[in-house]
Each structure stands twice: as C-alpha cells, then as structure tokens.
FIKOL-226645 format. One line per 10 residues: number of its first residue (from 1); their letters; for each residue x, z, y of C-alpha. Coordinates in pm, 1 decimal. Each point is the difference from the previous one (the first is absolute). Layout:
REM residues N
NUM = A = X Z Y ~ ... .
END
This chain:
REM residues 198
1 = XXXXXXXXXX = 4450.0 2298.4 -13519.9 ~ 12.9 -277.0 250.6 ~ -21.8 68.7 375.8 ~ -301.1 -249.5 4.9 ~ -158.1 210.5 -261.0 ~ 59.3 307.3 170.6 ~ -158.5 -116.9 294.8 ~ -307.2 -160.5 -136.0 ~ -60.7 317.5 -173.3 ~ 59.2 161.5 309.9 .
11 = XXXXXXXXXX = -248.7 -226.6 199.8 ~ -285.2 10.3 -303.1 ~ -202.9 310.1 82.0 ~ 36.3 -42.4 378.5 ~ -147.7 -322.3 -39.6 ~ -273.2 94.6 -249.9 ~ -88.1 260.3 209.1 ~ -28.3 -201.6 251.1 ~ -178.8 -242.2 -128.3 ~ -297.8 314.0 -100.1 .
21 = XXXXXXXXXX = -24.4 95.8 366.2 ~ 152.7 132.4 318.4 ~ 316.5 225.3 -109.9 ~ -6.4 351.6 173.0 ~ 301.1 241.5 98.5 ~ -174.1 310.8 -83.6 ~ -174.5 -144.2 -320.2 ~ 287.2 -211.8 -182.9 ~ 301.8 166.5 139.3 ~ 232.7 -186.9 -274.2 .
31 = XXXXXXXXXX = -99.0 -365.1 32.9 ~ -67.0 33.7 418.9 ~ 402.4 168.7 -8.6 ~ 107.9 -337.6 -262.7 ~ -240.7 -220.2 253.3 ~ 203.7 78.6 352.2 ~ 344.9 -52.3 -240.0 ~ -132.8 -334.8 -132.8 ~ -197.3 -129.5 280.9 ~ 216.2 -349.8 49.4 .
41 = XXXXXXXXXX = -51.6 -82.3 -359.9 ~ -389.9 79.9 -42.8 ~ -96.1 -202.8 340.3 ~ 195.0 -282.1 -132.8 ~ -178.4 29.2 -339.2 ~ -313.3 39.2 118.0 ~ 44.8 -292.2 252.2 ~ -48.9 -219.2 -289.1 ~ -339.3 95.3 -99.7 ~ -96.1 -25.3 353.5 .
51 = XXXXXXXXXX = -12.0 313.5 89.7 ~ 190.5 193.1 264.5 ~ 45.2 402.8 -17.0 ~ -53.5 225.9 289.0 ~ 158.8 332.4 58.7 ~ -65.6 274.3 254.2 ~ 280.3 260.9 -66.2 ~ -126.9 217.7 270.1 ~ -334.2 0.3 -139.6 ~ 123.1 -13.7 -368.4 .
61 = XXXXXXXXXX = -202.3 -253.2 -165.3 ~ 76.6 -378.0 -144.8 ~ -227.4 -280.7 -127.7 ~ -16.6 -345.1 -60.4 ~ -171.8 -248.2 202.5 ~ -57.9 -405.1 21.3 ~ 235.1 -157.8 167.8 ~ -167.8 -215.1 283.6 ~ -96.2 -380.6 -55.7 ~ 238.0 -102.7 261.6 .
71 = XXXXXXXXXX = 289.4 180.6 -145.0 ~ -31.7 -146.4 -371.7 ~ -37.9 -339.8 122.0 ~ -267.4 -34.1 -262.5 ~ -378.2 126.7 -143.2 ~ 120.0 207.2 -232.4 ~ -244.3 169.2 -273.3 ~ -36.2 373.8 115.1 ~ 143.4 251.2 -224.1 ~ -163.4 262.6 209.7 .
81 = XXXXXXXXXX = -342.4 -21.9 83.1 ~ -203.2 11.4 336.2 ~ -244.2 235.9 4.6 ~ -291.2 -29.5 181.2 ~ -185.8 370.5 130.1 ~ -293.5 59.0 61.5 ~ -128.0 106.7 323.4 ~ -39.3 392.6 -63.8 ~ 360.2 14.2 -189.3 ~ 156.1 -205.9 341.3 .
91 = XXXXXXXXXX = -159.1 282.3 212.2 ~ 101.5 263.5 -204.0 ~ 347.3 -114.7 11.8 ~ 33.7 -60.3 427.9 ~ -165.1 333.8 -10.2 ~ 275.4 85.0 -203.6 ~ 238.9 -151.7 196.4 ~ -106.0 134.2 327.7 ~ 3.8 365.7 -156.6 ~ 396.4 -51.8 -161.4 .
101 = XXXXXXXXXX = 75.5 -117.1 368.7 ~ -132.2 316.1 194.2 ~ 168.0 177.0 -263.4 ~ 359.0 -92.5 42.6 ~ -86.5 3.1 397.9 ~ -26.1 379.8 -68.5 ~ 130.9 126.9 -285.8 ~ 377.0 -8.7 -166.7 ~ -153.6 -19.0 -364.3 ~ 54.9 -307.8 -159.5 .
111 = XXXXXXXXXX = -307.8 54.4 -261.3 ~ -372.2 -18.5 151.7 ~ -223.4 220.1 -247.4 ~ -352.0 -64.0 26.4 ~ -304.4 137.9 -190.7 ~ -279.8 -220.3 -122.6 ~ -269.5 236.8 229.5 ~ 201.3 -152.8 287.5 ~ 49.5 -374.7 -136.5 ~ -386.7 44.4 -47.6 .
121 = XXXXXXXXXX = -102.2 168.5 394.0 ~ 305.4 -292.7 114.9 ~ -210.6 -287.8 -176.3 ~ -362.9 141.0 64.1 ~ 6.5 -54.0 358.2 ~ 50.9 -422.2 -29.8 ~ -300.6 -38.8 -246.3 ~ -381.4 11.2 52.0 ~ -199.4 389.5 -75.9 ~ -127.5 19.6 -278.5 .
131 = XXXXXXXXXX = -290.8 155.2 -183.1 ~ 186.2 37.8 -339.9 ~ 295.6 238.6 81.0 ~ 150.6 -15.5 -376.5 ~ -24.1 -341.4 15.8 ~ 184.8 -88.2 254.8 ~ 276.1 275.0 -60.9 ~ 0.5 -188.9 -344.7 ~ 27.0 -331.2 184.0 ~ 296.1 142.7 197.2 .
141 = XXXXXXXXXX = 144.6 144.6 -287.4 ~ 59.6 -395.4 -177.9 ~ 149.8 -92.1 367.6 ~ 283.6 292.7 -50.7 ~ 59.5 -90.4 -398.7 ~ 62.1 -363.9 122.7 ~ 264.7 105.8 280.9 ~ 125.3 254.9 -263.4 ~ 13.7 -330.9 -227.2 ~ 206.1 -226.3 217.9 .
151 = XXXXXXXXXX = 271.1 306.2 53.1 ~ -56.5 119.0 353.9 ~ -118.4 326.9 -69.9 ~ 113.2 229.3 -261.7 ~ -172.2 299.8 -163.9 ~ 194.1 324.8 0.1 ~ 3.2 124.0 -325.8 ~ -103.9 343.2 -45.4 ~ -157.8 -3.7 311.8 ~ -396.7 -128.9 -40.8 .
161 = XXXXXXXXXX = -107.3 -270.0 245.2 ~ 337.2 29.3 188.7 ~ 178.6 -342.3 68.0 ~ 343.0 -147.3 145.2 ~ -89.8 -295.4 203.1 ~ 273.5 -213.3 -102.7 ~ 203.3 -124.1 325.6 ~ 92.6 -346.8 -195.6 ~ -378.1 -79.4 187.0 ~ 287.0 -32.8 321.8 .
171 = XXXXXXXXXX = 51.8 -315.4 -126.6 ~ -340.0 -120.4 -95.5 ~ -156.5 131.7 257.3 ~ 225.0 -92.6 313.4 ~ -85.5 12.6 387.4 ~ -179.4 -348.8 1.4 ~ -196.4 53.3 -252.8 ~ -161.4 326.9 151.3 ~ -35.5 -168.2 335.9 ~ -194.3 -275.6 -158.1 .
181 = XXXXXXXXXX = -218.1 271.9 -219.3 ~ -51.0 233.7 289.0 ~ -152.8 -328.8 185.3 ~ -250.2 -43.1 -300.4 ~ -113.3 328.3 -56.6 ~ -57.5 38.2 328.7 ~ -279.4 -279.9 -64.5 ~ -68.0 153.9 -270.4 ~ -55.9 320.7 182.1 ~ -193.0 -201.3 207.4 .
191 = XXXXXXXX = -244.4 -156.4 -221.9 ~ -78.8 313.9 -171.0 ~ -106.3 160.8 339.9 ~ -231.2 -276.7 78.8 ~ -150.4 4.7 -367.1 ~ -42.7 366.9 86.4 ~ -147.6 -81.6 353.1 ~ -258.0 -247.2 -149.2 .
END
C-alpha cells in the first residue's frame, strides 16, 4: 500500500465527518485525535471546495465554514448553507449565550447542563402572557427542538429534559453579535411594555 493511499484513507472519515457537522472531542474521540494529526492536509483539501476548517482545541470542537468572498477571489457556489433564524430561535440562542458566559465567569465545569423547565422560565420572560399556558409551553417547546436541531444543545441521555448546551455556539454566537442582539431586544423589551401600557 502506497503512502498516498494510506493517507487518503487516513484523511476519509475525518473529512466525511466533517463534512456531517461540527466534530466533537468528547463525542468522536477517534477522528477529533486523527483530525489534530492531519490538520495541514484536511485545510488544504478542504480549501478547494471553498471551505476553510476551524478548530478550538481548548474548547474541543471543529467545523467547516465558507471561506470569505474576499479570500477566494471569486462567487463561489456555497457548499454550506446560510441559515436564516427566526426571531424566537436568535433570542433563545443570545440567551444562551449570555447564560454559557456567566457560567464559565463562575464555574470550572466545562459542560453547562440545563433543564427544559429552565430553558422554558429563561424564554418566558421575552414573550407576551398568555391566556393558553400549554400553548405557549408547546410553542417554546418547537424553539428548543430547533436549537437542539442546529447542534447547540444536546440532550443527556438517560436524563429526561436535561441538555448540554453545546459551547461550539462560542463561535456562532460571538461578542458582536450579542451586543447587537442585546440592543434589539432591548426595543423589543420596549415595545412590548408600551403594547402592555396601551
């Protein structure tokens, strides 16, 4: 067996994997360990499909991203897709955020557990009362199964309504990005008061 051969088999399911989603230390301890040995030749090989991979050892996650227009040179067609959120699943996340932040501040756990009564009591205080109680619990419920859907939280298993807020939302959620959300749900906060008031 060729060298070439041994390192394209090598490279295969780090690259697959990749190419599925973000590539965890705790949850593919094989292909993260071949990942940080063959990092060189999967950036180059995923430079060509216009894509660039990010790793945060500290944090112990990896994905693949877009590489900026200015650094291709060119409109390339996107292999990985924008997403666009919808207002409730955008709040859920800063409020996610926020909470991951005052939880390194004070704790030396790296994993944030939190239970769907307190995603729920976290979420109820941004949206309007409501007569219907089981409806919008229910309505709150679809905003978690999205965030669980994009990968930034986790359920526990064995352990019923528990989740692992994922801390790849680091790096989808970054500093800017709450600044900017904390200015509009302040309006927001805003506008609901007056609808109240009136």
């Amino acid at each position: 067996m060729s060298q070439g051969t041994l390192e394209t088999s090598q490279l295969t399911p780090v690259l697959v994997q990749l190419m599925k989603g973000p590539v965890y230390r705790d949850g593919h301890e094989k292909i993260w360990h071949q990942l940080l040995g063959a990092r060189a030749p999967v950036a180059d090989y995923v430079t060509v499909l216009g894509l660039q991979i990010v790793i945060d050892e500290a944090e112990g996650y990896a994905y693949l991203r877009s590489r900026p227009l200015e650094e291709t040179g060119e409109d390339l067609p996107r292999l990985i897709p924008r997403r666009s959120l919808s207002y409730p699943v955008s709040l859920l996340l800063a409020l996610l955020r926020k909470r991951l932040a005052e939880f390194d501040a004070v704790s030396s756990d790296s994993r944030l557990v939190v239970s769907r009564e307190q995603l729920i009591e976290l979420f109820r205080t941004f949206l309007p009362d409501s007569s219907n109680e089981a409806r919008l619990v229910a309505t709150i419920d679809a905003h978690i199964g999205k965030v669980v859907d994009l990968g930034f939280l986790r359920p526990l298993r064995g352990q019923t309504e528990q989740y692992e807020v994922r801390r790849i939302l680091k790096a989808y959620v970054d500093g800017q990005w709450l600044s900017d959300f904390e200015t509009k749900l302040r309006a927001y906060r805003d506008q609901l008061k007056e609808e109240e008031a009136s």
